[in-house]
C-alpha positions in Angstrom: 35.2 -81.0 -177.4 37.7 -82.3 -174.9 40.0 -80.7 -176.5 38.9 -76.9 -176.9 38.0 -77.5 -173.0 41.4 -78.5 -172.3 42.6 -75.5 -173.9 40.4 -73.3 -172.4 41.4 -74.2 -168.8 45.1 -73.8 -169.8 44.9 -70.2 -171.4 41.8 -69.8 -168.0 45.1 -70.8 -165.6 47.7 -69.1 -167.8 45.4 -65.7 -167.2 45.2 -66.2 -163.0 49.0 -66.6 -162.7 49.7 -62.6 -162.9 47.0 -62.0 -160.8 48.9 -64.1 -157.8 51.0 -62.3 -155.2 54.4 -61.5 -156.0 57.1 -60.4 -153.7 61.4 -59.4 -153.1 62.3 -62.0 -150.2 60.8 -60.8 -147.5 62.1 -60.9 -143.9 62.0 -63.7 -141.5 59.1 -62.1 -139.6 57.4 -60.7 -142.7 54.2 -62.3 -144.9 53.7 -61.6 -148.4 50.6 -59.5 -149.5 49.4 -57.8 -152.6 53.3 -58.3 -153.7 54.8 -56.6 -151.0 56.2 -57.7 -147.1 54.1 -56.8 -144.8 54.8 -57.4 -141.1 53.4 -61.1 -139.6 51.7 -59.8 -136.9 51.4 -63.5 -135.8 54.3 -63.0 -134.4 53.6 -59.8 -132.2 50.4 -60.5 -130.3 49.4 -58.2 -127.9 51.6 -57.9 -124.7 50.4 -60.8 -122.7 51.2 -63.0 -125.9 54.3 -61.5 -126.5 57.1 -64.1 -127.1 60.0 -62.0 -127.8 62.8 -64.5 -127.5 61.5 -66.6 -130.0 61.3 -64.0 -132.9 64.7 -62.6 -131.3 66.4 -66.3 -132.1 65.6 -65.8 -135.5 67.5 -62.4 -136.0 69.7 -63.4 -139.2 73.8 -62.7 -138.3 76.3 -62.0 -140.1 79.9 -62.9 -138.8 83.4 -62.4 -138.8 86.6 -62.4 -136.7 85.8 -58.9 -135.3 82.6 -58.4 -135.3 78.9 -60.3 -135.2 76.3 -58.7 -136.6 72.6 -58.6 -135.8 70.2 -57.8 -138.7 67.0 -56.2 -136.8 64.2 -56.3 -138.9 62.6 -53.0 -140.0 59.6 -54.8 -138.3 61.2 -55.7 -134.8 62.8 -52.2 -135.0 59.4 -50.7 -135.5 57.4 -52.5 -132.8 60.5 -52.8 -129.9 59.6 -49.5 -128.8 56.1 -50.2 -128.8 56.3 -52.9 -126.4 58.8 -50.7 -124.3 62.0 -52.7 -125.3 65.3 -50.9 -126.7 67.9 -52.7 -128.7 71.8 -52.8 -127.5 72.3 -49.6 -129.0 70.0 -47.6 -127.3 71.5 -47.6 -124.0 75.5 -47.3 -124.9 75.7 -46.4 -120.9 74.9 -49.9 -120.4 76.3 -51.9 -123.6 79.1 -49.9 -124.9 80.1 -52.6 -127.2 77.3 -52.2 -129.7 77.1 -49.4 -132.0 75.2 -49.1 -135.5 76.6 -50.6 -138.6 76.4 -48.6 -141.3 73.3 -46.2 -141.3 70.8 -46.4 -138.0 68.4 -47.2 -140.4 67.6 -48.3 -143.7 64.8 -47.3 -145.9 63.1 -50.0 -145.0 63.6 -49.5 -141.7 66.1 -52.8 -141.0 69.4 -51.7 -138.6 72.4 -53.8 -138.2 73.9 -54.0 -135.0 77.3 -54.7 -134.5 79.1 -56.1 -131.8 82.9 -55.5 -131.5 85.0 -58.8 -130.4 88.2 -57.0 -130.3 87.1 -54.0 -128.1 88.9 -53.1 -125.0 85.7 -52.8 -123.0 85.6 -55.0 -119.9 82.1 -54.7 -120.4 82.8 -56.5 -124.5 82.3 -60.4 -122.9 81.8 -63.1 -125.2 82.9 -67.0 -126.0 85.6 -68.0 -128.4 86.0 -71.4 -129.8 87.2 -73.3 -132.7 87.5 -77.2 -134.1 90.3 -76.2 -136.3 88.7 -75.2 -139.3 86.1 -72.6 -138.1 85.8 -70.4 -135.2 82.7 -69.7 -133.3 81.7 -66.7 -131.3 79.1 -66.7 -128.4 77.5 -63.7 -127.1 74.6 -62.9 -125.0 72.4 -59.6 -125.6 69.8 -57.6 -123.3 67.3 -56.3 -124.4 65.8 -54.1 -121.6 62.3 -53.4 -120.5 61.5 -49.5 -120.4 59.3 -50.0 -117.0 59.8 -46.3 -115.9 56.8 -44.4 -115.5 54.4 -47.6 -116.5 51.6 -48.3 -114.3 52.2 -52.1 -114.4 55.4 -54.0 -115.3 54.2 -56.9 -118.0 57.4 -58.2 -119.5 61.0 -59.0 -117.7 64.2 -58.0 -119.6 65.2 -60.8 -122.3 68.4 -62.4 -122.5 69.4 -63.9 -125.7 72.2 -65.8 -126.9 73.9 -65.6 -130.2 76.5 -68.0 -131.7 77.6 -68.2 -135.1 80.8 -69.5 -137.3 83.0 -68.7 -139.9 86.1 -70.2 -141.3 89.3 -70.1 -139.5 91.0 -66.4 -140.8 94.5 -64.6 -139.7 93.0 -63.1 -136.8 91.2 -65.8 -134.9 93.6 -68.0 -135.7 96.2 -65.7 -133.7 93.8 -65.7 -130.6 93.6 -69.2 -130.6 97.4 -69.8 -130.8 99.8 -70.5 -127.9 102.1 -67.5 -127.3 102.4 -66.3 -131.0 105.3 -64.5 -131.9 103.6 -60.7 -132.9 104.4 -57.8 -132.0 101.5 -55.0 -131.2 101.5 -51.1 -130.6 98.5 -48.6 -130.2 97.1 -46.1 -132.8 94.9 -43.0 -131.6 92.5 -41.3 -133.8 91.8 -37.6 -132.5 88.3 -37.4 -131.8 87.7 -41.0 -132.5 89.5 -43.6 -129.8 92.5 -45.4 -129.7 93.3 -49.4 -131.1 95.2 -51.9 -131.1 97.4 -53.1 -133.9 99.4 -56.3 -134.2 101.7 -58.0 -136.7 102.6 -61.6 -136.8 104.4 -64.4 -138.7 102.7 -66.7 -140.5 103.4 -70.4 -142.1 101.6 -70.7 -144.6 100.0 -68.8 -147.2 96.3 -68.8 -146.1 97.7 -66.5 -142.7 96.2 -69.2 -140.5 99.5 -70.9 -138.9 100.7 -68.3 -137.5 104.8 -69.2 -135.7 104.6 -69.3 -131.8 107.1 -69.3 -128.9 107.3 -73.3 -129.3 108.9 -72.8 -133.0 111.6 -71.0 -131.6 114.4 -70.9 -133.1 112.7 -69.9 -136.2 115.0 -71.1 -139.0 114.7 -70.6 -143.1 116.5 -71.4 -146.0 116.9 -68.6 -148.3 114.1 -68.5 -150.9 111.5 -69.8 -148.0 108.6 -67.9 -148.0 107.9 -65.7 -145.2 104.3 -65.1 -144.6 103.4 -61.6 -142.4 99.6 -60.3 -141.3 99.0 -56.9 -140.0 95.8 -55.8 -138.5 93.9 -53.4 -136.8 91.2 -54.3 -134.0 88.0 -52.7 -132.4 88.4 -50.0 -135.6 85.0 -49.6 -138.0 85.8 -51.5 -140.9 82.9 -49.0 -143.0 84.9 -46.0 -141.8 88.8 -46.9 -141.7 91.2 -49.4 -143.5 95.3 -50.1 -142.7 97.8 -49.9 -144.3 101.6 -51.5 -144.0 103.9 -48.7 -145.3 107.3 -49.8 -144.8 109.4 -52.6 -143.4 112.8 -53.9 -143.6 115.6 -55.9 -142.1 118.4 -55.8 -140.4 121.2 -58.0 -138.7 120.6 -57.0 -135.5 117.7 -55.4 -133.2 118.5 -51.8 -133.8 116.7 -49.7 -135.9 119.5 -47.5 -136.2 121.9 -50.4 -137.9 124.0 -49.0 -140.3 122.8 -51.9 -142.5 119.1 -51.8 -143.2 117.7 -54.3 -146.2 114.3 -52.8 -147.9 111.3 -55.0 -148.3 108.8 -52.3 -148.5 108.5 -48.5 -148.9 105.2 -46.4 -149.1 103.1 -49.7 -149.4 105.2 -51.3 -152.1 107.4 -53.9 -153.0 110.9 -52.7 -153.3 111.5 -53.7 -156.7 115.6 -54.3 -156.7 114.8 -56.1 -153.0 114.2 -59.7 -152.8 111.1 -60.9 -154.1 107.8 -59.1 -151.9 103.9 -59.8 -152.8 101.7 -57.4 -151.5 98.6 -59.8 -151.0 96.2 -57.2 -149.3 97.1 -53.5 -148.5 95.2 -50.6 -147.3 91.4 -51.8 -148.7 90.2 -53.7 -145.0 91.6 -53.5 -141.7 94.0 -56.3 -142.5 97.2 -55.9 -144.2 98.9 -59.5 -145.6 102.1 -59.5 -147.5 105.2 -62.2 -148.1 109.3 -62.6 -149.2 111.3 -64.7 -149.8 113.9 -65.0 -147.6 117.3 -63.8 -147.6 120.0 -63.5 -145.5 123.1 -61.2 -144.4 126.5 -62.6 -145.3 127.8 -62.0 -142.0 125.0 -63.3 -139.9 122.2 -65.3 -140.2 119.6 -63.3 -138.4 116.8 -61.3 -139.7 115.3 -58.7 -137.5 112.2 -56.8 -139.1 111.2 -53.4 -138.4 107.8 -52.2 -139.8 105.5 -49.1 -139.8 101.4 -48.8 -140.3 99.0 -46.2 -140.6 94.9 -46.3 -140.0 93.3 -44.2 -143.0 89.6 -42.9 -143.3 88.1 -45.1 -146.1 90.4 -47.0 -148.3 94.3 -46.2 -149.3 95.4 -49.1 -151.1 98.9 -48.0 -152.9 99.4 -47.4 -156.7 102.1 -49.7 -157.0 103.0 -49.5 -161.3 106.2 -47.2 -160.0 107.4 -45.8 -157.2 104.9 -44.3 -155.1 105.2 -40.7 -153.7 105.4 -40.5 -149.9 102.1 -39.5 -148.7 103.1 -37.7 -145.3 100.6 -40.0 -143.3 101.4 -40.3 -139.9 102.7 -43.9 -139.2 103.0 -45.8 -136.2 105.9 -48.1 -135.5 106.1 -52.0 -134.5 108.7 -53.3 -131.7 111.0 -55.2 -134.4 110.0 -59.2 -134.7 113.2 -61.2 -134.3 115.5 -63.2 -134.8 114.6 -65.1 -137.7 117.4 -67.6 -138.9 118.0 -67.7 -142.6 120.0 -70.6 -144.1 121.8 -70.9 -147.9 124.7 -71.8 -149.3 127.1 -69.2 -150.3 126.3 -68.6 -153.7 122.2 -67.2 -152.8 123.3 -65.4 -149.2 126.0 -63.4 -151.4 123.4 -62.5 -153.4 121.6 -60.9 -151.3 124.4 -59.5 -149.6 125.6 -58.0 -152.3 122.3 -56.2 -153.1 122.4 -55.3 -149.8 125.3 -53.7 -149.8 124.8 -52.0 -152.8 121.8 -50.2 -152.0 123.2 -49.5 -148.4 124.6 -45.6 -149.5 120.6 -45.3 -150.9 118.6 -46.9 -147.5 121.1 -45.0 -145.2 119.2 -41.6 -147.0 116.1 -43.1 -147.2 115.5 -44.1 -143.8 116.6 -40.7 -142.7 
C-alpha cells in the first residue's frame, strides 16, 4: 500500500512540473510570470518611492578599449519617460558622446548606449586606469529630469557612475605607454565626421608592448619579428572597419627613395618579400600584422611608409593571389623610423638581393 502511494505522489509531482513557470533569462529588473518577463514593478514605485540610482547601478555593461556600453532595459527604457527622465542619448546638445548602438530599440524594447572613449569631444570625460593586465574605464552619466512645464519638481537629476574592465588590448595599452613611438593622421568621411588613426610598433605578439621613446635606438637582428597595430578611433565599429593596404621600407625617410622594399600591397603579404602575417585586416577597426626583419646591404635602417583606408562594413582582402587594386581612397602615415636591423652578411645579402631585384618592379608599382 506504501508502495502504490509512493508511486502515486511521484507520477502526482511528475504531472505539476509542466504546469510551473518557465522563462528565457529575464532582465535584471524583470520577474518571471506565466513563462514570460514581466517588468518588477518593485522596483518602480510611484514617484515619491522612486529610487532610480539603485536600479541604474544595475544596468549590465559591456566594455572595450573604445567604447562602454550601457544595456537599458526595455523596462527602464519604457518607464524613464514616464517619470520625466531621458537617457544620454536623448539630449546629444548636452552629451554628444553617447549615441545608440546598433538599432534604438530592440523588439523587446532594450537599447544599448554607447559611450565613445576615443572621441574628440571635450565634452567625452572619463577615467583611465590599469594594474597591468586589465584596464579600467570610469565614467559618469546624467540622467536629466524633464521639469519644464511640471507643476511641481519631485526628483533632482541623477548622477551615476560606471566602471568596468577588460584585459589589457593594443589600444589601451598604447594610451597607457610613455611616449610610444606611432605615428597618427586623420581620415574624413563625407557626411559622417572625421577620426583619428594611429599605427604603432609593438614587442610582442599579443600588440600589448608597444616600443616607446625610451627604447630608442630601436635595434633588430634580421629574422626578429616586428610586430605593427593600426587602428581607427571614435569610428562605429557596427558601421565601418580598417584596413592596412600597403606598406614598405626604405633606407631612408623619403618616400620618394629610389629603393623601396614591399611588405604589403592591396592588404596582402608580398609573397617574394620577406616573411609578412596578416593577423587581422579590414574585419574591426583594428588592423595587426608582422615581418620578419631584414635589412639593406648598405645601411642598417628601416624606415616604413604605410597607407589605410576606413570602409563601410567589412573589407577583409582575398589574399589566395594577388589582389586587384580596389581604387579605395587611402590615407597615408608620417613614415615610422629608424629601425636598426642587424645580420651577418650572408641573411642582409639576402634580402638585399631580393631587394634589388624587384627594385625595376616597386619603382612601377609605387607610381
Amino acid at each position: 500500500m506504501e508502495f502504490l502511494l509512493g508511486i502515486i505522489l511521484t507520477i502526482g509531482f511528475i504531472h505539476q512540473v509542466p504546469a510551473q513557470s518557465t522563462c528565457p533569462p529575464c532582465s535584471y529588473d524583470q520577474i518571471c510570470e506565466n513563462s514570460t518577463c514581466e517588468c518588477d514593478m518593485s522596483l518602480y514605485p510611484d514617484f515619491a518611492d522612486l529610487n532610480l540610482p539603485s536600479v541604474l547601478q544595475k544596468t549590465q555593461l559591456i566594455c572595450n578599449s573604445q567604447q562602454l556600453i550601457l544595456r537599458l532595459s526595455g523596462c527602464l527604457g519604457r518607464l524613464l519617460p514616464d517619470y520625466n527622465f531621458t537617457d544620454p542619448v536623448s539630449t546629444p546638445e548636452t552629451f554628444p558622446c553617447f549615441y545608440y548602438y546598433g538599432p534604438n530599440k530592440d523588439v523587446t524594447g532594450e537599447a544599448l548606449v554607447a559611450f565613445n572613449f576615443s572621441s574628440i569631444s571635450p565634452s567625452c570625460i572619463y577615467d583611465f586606469s590599469a594594474n597591468g593586465s586589465y584596464a579600467t574605464h570610469s565614467i559618469r552619466v546624467l540622467f536629466e529630469y524633464m521639469s519644464t512645464g511640471q507643476l511641481v519638481i519631485l526628483h533632482n537629476n541623477v548622477a551615476v557612475n560606471f566602471s568596468c574592465s577588460y584585459p589589457l588590448d593594443m589600444i589601451a595599452s598604447l594610451n597607457l605607454a610613455i611616449k610610444p613611438i606611432q605615428s597618427s593622421t586623420n581620415i574624413t568621411v563625407t557626411g559622417v565626421g572625421t577620426y583619428q588613426s594611429k599605427m604603432a610598433l609593438y614587442k610582442n605578439s599579443d600588440f600589448t608592448d608597444p616600443y616607446t621613446e625610451s627604447d630608442k635606438p630601436i635595434s633588430l637582428r634580421v629574422e626578429d619579428p616586428l610586430y605593427i597595430g593600426a587602428f581607427v578611433i571614435g569610428a562605429d565599429p557596427n558601421k565601418f572597419s580598417y584596413k592596412t593596404v600597403s606598406c614598405y621600407a626604405t633606407p631612408e625617410n623619403d618616400s620618394n627613395s629610389l629603393v623601396k622594399y614591399p611588405i604589403i600591397s592591396d592588404g596582402c603579404p608580398i609573397p617574394t618579400s620577406a616573411y609578412v602575417k596578416i593577423v587581422e585586416n579590414g574585419d574591426a577597426l583594428t588592423s595587426k600584422f608582422w615581418f620578419k626583419a631584414f635589412k639593406f646591404a648598405q645601411d642598417d635602417a628601416l624606415y616604413l611608409f604605410c597607407n589605410g583606408t576606413l570602409c563601410s562594413g567589412t573589407c577583409i582582402p582575398t589574399c589566395t593571389g594577388r589582389s586587384a587594386d580596389t581604387g579605395e581612397s587611402l590615407i597615408a602615415y608620417p613614415p615610422i623610423g629608424p629601425i636598426h636591423v642587424h645580420g651577418d652578411s650572408s641573411s642582409a645579402s639576402t634580402v638585399n638581393w631580393k631587394a634589388w631585384l624587384l627594385l625595376p618592379l616597386l619603382a612601377l608599382k609605387m607610381l
